[in-house]
VMD Tcl script that draws the C-alpha trace (Angstrom):
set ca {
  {73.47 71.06 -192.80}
  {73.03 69.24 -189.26}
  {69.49 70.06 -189.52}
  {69.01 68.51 -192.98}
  {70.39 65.65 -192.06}
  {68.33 65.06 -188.84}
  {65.16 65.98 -191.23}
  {66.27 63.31 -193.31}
  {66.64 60.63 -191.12}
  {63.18 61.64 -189.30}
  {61.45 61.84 -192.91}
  {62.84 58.62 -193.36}
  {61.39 57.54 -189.87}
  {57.82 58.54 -190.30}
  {57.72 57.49 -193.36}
  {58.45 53.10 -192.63}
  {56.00 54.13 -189.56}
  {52.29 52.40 -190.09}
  {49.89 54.70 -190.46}
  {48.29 54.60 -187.07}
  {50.35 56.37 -185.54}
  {47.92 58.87 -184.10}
  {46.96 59.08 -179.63}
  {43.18 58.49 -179.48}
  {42.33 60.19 -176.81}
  {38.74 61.22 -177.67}
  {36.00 59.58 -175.08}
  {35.54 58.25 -171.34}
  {34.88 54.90 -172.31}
  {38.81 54.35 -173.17}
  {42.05 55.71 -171.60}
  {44.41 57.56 -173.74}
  {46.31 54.71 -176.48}
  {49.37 54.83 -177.69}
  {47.79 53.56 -181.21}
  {44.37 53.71 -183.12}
  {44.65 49.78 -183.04}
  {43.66 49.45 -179.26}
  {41.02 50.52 -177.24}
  {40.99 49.75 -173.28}
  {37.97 50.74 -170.84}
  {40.07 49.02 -167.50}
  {38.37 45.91 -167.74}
  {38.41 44.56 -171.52}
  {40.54 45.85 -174.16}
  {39.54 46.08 -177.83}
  {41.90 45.04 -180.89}
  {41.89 45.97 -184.07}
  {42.84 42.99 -186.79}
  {44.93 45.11 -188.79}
  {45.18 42.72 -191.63}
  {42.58 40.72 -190.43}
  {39.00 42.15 -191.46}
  {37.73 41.80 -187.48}
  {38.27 43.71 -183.95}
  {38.54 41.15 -181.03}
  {37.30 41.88 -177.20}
  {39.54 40.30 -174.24}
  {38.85 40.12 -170.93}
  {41.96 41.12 -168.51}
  {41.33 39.36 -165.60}
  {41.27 35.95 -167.50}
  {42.95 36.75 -170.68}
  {40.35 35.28 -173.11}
  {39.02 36.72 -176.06}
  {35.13 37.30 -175.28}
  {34.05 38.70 -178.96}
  {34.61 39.09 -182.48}
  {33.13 41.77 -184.35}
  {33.42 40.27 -188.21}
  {31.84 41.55 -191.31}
  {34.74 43.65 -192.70}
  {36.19 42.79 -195.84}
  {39.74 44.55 -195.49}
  {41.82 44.89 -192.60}
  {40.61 47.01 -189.57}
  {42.93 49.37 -188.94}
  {41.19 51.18 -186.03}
  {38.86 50.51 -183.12}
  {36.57 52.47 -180.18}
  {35.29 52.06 -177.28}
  {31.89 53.98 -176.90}
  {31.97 56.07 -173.58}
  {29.24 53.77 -172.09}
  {31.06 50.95 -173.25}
  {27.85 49.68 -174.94}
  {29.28 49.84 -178.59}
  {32.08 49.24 -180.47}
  {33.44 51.00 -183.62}
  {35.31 49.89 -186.06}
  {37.38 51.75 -189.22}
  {38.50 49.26 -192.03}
  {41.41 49.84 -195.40}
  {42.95 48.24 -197.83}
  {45.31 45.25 -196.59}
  {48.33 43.58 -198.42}
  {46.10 40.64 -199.36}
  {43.87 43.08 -201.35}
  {44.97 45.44 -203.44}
  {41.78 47.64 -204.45}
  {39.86 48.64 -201.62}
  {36.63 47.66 -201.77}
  {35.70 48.44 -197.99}
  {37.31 51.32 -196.47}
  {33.93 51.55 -193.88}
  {33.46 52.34 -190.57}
  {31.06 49.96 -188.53}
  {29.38 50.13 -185.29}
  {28.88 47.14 -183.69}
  {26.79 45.98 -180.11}
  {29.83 45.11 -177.82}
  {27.51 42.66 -175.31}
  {25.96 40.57 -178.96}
  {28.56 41.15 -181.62}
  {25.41 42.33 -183.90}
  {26.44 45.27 -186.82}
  {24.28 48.12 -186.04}
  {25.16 50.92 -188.49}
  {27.50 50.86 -191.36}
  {28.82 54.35 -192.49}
  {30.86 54.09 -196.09}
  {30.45 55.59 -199.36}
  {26.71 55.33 -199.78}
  {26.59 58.04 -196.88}
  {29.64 60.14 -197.71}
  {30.43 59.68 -201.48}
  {34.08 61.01 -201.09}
  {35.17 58.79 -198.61}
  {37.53 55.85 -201.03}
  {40.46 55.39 -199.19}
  {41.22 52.90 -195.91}
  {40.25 54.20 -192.57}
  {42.58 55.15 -190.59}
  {41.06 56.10 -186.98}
  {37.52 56.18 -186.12}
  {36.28 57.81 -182.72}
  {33.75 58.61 -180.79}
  {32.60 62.20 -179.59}
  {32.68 62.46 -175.97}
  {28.68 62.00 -175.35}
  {28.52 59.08 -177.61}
  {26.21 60.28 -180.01}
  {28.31 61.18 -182.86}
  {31.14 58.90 -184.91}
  {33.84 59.96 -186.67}
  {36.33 58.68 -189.37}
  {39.62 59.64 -190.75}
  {40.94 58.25 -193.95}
  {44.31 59.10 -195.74}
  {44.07 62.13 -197.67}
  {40.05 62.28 -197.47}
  {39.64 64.27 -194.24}
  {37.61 63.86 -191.36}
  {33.53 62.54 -191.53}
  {31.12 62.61 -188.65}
  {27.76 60.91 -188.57}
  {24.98 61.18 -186.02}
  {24.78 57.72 -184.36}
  {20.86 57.38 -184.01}
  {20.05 58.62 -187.58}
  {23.64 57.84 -189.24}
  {23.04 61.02 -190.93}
  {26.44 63.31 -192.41}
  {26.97 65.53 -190.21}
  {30.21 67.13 -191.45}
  {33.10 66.51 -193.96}
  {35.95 67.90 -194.82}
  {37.84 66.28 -197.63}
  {41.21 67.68 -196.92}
  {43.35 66.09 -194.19}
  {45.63 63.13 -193.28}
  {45.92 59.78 -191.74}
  {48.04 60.53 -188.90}
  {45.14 61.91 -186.34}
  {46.56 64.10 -183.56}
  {45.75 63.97 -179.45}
  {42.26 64.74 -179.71}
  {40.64 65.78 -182.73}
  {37.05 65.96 -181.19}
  {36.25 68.04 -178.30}
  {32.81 68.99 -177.27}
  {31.41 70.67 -180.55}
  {35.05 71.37 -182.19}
  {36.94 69.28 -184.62}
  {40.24 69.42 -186.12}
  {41.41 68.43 -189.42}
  {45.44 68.60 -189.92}
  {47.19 69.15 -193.16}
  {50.83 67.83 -192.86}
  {53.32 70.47 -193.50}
  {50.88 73.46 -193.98}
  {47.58 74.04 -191.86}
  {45.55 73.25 -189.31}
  {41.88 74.26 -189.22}
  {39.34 74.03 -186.15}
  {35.20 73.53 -187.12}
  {31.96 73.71 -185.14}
  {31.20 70.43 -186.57}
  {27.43 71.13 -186.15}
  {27.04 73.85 -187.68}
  {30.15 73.74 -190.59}
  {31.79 76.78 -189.84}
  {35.47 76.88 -189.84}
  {35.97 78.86 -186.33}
  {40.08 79.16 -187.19}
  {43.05 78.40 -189.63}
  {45.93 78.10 -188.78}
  {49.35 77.81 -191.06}
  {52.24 76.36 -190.19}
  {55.01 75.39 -191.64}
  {56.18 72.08 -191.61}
  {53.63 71.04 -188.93}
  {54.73 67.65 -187.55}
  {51.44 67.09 -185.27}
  {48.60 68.97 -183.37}
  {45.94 68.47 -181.18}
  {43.10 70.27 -179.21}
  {43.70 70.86 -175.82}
  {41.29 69.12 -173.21}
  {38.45 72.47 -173.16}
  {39.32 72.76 -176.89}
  {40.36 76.19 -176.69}
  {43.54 75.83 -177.53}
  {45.79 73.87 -180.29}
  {49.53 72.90 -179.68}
  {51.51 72.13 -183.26}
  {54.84 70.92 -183.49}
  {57.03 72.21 -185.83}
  {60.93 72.68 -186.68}
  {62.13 72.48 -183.15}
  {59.60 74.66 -181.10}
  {56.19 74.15 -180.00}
  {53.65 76.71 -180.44}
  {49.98 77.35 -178.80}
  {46.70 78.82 -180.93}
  {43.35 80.02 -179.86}
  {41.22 77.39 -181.41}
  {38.99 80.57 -182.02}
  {41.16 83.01 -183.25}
  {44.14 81.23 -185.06}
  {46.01 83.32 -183.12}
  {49.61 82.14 -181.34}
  {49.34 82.39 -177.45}
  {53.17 80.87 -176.56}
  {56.10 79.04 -178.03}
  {58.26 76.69 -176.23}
  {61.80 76.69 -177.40}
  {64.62 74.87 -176.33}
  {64.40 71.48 -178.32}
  {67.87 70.14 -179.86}
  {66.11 68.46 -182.57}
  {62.91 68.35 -184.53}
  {60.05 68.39 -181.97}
  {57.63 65.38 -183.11}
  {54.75 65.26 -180.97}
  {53.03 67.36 -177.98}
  {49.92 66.82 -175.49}
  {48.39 68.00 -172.65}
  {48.10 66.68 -169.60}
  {44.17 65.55 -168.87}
  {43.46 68.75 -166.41}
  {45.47 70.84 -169.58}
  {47.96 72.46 -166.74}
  {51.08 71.10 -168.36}
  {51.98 70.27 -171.72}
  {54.34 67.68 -172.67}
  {56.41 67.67 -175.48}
  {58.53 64.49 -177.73}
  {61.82 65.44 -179.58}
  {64.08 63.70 -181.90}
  {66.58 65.06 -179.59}
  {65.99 61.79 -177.26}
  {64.03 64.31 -174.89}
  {59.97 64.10 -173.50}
  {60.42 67.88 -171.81}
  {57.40 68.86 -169.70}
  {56.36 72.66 -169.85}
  {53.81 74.42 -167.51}
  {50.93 75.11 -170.14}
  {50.43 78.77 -168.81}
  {53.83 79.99 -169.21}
  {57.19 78.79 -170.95}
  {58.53 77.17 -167.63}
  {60.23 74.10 -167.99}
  {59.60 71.47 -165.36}
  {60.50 68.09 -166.32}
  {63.05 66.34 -168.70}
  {63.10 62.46 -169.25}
  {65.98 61.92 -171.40}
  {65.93 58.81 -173.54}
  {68.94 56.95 -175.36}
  {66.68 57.78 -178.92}
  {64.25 60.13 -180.98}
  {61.27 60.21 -179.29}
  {57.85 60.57 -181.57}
  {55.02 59.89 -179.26}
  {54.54 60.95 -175.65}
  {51.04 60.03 -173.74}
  {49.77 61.45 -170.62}
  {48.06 59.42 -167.64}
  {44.49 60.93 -165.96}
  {46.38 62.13 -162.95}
  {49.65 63.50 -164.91}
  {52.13 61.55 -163.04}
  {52.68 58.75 -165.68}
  {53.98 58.94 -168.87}
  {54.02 56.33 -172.21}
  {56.40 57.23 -174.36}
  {57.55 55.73 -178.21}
  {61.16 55.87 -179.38}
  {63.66 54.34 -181.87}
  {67.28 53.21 -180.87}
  {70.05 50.81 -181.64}
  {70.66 47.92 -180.14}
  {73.47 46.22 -181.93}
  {73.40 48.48 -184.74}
  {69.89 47.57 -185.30}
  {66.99 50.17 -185.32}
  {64.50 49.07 -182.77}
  {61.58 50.71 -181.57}
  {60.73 50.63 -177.86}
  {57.97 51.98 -175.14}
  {58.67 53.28 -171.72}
  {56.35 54.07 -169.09}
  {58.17 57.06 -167.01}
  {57.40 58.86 -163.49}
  {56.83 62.71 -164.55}
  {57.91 64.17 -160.78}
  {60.85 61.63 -160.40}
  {62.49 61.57 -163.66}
  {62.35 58.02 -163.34}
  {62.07 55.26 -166.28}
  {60.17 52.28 -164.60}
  {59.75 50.16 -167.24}
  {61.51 49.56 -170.97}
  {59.95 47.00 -173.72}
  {61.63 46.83 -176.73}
  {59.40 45.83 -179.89}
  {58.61 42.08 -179.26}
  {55.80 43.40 -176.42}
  {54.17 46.57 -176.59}
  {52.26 48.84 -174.20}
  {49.41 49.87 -175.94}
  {47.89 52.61 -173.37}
  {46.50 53.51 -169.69}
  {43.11 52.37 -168.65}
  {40.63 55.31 -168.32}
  {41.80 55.66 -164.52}
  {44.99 55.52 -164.89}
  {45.97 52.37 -163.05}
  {47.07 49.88 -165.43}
  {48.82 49.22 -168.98}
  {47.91 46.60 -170.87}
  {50.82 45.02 -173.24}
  {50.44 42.98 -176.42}
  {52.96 40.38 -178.10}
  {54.52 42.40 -180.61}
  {55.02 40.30 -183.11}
  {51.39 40.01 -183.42}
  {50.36 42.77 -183.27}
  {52.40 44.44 -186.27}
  {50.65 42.26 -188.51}
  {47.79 39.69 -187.74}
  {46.41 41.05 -183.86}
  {46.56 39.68 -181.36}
  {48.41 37.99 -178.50}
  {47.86 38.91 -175.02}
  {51.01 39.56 -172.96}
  {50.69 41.01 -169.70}
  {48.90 43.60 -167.88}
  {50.86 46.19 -165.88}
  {50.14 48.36 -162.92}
  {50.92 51.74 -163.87}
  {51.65 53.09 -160.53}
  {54.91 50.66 -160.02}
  {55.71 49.13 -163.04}
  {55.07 45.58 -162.04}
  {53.30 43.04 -163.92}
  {49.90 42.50 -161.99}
  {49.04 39.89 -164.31}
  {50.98 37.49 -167.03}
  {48.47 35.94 -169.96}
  {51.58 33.80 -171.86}
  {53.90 31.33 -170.48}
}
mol new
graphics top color blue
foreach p $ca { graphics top sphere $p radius 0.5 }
foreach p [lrange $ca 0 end-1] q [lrange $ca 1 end] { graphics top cylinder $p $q radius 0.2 }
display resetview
């Protein structure tokens, strides 16, 4: 009965969530986000509109905006960084203001001139019809991909913006990774996950799960963590087969990913607990406790940091915060509540930009304050 009512309550949770709720994590050119709405290569960080139909560029050291990429007619709901930095893509849905979708594109865009260069929509992939919800590059640049709510996964080949693969099955919460080297995943909630040599369309592995909460590919792609009930579980992404499980979760494990060199794995509980597990055995070696349910954890490059997303109470009143934690010390070094969010790390690891979070639940965006992600401290304030 305990259970069901914890199951409830998370339902309940993930359900009043916005749908970008996914870790991109997917190319050099960004380090790993906290949301599909932000995209951060160290030195400018890209920002979706989210109900505005255009992704702005800021600069970090000054603070101003240096580009708008319009030409959307919906909200965009999800941006990218190429791994050059040279581009910019863009995913785009259907937005309060309009109620059919007439858009629901992903664009890629010149980040130095603002100029569209390639659209990719329904003329190339004739099931895609519903909003965007994470676009990404593969980790050489030369292929896109799109997710959109229960139409799957699309990639297209950048110089010929040819359809390369689709599978029409899938949701709009992405996982940590969904692209590595030739391998993608596509995620059924509650039921499956299945791992494809995009190139060539073969499904290399299924996997079924129940009640699968997340998944992801680990950093080689060999292997896929899911979440599900209260244990964590890793597959070949070959086989299907299950390699380990890691048990000892009080509540409803949410989310899981690797660490960048794919040594440890950290997992997120609604038991108020990020527990960090080494990746070749069940050894526990970390716990940051929080004072909530926990549904996102994200890893630094070097391992030692970690971003984490979680819901308390303050006054009786459901709020959502972000911590930034020190993995060897246990140690929370900063706490924002929801009126300023940390989006991600930079690709290095060093710093953490935040956003105004009032803005950016709605219209994007207001520049807070960057972070340095070593310390804690604010190495640079944009607002009064």
């Amino acid at each position: 009965m305990k259970f069901m009512v914890m199951l409830v309550a998370v339902v309940g949770l993930l359900a009043s969530a916005p749908p970008d709720r996914g870790v991109v994590q997917i190319a050099r050119g960004s380090g790993p986000m906290l949301t599909n709405k932000a995209s951060f290569d160290g030195r400018r960080l890209l920002l979706a509109g989210w109900d505005l139909p255009v992704a702005t560029l800021w600069d970090v050291e000054t603070g101003r905006q240096i580009r708008e990429f319009a030409g959307h007619t919906e909200g965009v709901r999800s941006v990218a960084l190429s791994p050059d930095g040279s581009q910019v893509l863009t995913g785009a849905g259907s937005t309060a203001s309009v109620l059919q979708s007439t858009d629901n594109s992903v664009r890629l865009w010149d980040a130095d001139s603002g100029k569209e260069l390639r659209r990719f929509d329904g003329m190339s992939y004739p099931a895609w019809s519903t909003p965007v919800w994470q676009v990404g590059f593969s980790e050489d640049g030369r292929q896109v991909a799109g997710r959109g709510g229960d139409r799957g996964l699309a990639i297209w080949d950048v110089a010929t913006g040819r359809l390369m693969f689709q599978e029409p099955t899938g949701d709009s919460r992405s996982p940590h990774g969904f692209l590595r080297g030739t391998r993608a995943m596509t995620f059924v909630p509650s039921r499956s996950v299945s791992v494809w040599d995009y190139r060539s369309g073969e499904r290399l592995s299924a996997i079924n799960v129940a009640h699968v909460w997340s998944s992801g590919l680990s950093p080689d792609g060999s292997l896929v963590v899911t979440t599900s009930g209260q244990e964590i579980a890793l597959w070949s992404s070959s086989t299907g087969l299950r390699v380990r499980t890691y048990s000892g979760h009080k509540g409803l494990a949410l989310d899981a990913a690797f660490s960048p060199d794919g040594r440890r794995l950290f997992s997120a509980s609604g038991d108020g607990s990020v527990r960090v597990w080494e990746s070749s055995s069940d050894q526990l070696l970390h716990e940051l406790p929080h004072e909530g349910a926990v549904d996102r954890v994200l890893v630094s490059s070097d391992g030692t940091r970690v971003l984490t997303q979680w819901t308390g109470r303050v006054v009786g009143v459901s709020t959502q915060f972000s911590s930034l934690w020190d993995v060897t010390g246990n140690r929370e070094l900063v706490r924002l509540d929801q009126s300023q969010v940390m989006v991600g790390f930079s690709p290095d690891g060093g710093t953490i930009p935040v956003v105004e979070g009032r803005s950016f639940g709605t219209r994007c965006c207001v520049l807070d304050s960057l972070l340095d992600a070593e310390t804690g401290r604010v190495i640079r304030r944009y607002r009064p």
